[in-house]
N, C-alpha and C positions, 0 to 999 in steps of 0.2 A: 628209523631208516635201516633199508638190512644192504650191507654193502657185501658184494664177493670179490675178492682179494684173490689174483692170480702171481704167484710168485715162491721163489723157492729160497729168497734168500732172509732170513731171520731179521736181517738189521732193517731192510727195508718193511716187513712185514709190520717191526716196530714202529717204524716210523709215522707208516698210516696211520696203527693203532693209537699214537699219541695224541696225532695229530687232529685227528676225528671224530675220537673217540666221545662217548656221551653216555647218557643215561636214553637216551632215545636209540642208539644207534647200537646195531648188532653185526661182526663181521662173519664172514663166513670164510675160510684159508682154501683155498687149491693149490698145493706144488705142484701140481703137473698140468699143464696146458690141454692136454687131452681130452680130461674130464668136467671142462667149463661146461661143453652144451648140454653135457647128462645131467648136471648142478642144476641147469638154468632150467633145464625141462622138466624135470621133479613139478609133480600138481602141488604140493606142499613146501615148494623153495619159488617165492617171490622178492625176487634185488632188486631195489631201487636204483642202483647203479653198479658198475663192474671197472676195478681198476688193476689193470694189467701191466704187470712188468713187459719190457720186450725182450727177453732173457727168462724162460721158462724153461726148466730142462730140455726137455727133446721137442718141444710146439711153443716156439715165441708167441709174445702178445699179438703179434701181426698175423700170424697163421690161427691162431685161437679170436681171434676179432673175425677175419674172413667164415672161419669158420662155422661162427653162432649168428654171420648176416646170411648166410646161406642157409642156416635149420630156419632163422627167424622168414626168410625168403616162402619159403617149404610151409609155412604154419608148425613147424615142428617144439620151436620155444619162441616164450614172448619178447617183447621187441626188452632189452636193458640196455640205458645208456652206456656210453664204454669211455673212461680216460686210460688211455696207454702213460706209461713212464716212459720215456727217452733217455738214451743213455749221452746222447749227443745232437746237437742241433742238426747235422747230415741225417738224422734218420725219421726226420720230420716226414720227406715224400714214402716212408712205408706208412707209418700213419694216415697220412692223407689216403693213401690207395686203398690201405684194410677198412675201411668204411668207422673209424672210431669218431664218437662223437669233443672229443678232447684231446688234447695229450700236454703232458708236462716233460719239460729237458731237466733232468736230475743234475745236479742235488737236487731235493727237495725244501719248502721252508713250509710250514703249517701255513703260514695265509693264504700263499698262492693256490694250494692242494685244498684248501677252504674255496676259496673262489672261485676255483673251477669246477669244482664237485658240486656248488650252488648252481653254477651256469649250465649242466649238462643236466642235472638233476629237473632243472625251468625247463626242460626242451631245449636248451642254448647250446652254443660251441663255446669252447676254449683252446684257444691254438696258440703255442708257443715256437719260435723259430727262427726262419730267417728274415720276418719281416715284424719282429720283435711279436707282440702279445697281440692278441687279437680274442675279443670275449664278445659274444652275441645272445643276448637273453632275451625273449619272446616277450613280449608284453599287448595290453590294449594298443589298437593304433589309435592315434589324436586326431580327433576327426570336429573339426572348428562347427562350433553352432553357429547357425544362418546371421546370426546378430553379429558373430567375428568375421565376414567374409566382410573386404575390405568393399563399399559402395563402388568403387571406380573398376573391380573384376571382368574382367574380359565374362559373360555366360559362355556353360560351358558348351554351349550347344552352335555356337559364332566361330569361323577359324580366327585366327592370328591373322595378322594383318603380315602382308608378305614383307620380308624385309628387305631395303635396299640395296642396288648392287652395292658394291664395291667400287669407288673408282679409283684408276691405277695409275 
C-alpha cells in the first residue's frame, strides 16, 4: 500500500509512520499542501490513500482535499481516497464540505487510524464527530435465495393492502 502523507509537523508524521507502518506499506511525506495534486498526478506516483493534516503550512488539508477533487473532476489525477486529521470536533463541517472520504479528531491512537484507513481504503467512509463515529464499508448486498423468502410474502408485483384509518 503506498500512502501520501500531507503534513508538516514531524511528531505527527511519526505517528502515522508507527502506526501503519509494515513491510507492505510505503509512505510518501508532502510538507507543503500545494504540491499534493503534482504528487498525485505523477504517471509513476499511484496512492492507495492520502492522509492529510488540516494544518499544512500555507494550503490546509481542506483547501488540498478541495483541490485534488477539482483536478480529479478535470481527469487531471486519479480519484485517491482522503482521511483528513482534525484538530477538533468543530472542524468536522470543513471536512464534510472538502469532499474527504474520512477524517479522524486528533489525538491520534493506531487502531482508530487502522480502521479508518481500512474503511476508506474498501470505498467506505469513516467519520468522526459530533454524532460520535460513524464507518461505512461496501460490501456484497444479501440478497435471500427464493427457498429464504418467507411463503406468506406479500408478491412483489400485488400492492399492500391499504391501511386502516385511524379512529379518533
Amino acid at each position: 500500500m503506498r500512502v501520501l502523507i500531507a503534513a508538516d509537523a514531524d511528531w505527527l508524521v511519526d505517528e502515522i509512520v508507527a502506526a501503519l507502518g509494515g513491510p507492505d506499506v510505503s509512505f510518501i511525506v508532502c510538507t507543503e499542501g500545494r504540491e499534493v495534486s503534482r504528487l498525485v498526478g505523477k504517471a509513476d506516483e499511484v496512492f492507495d490513500v492520502g492522509i492529510f493534516d488540516l494544518q499544512i503550512g500555507s494550503m490546509g488539508g481542506m483547501a488540498v482535499t478541495l483541490a485534488l477533487r477539482l483536478d480529479e473532476s478535470a481527469g487531471a489525477v486519479p480519484h485517491v481516497p482522503v482521511m483528513m486529521l482534525l484538530d477538533r470536533v468543530a472542524d468536522v463541517h470543513l471536512a464534510r464540505r472538502s469532499g474527504a472520504d474520512g477524517w479522524l479528531v486528533k489525538p491520534l491512537d493506531p487502531l482508530r487510524l487502522e480502521r479508518a484507513l481500512r474503511a476508506v481504503t474498501a470505498g467506505g467512509t469513516y467519520h468522526e464527530g459530533l454524532d460520535g463515529v460513524e464507518v461505512v464499508v461496501p460490501g456484497p448486498e444479501l440478497v435471500p435465495e427464493p427457498d429464504e423468502v418467507a411463503e406468506d410474502a406479500e408478491p412483489a408485483d400485488e400492492p399492500a393492502p391499504e391501511p386502516e384509518p385511524a379512529s379518533g
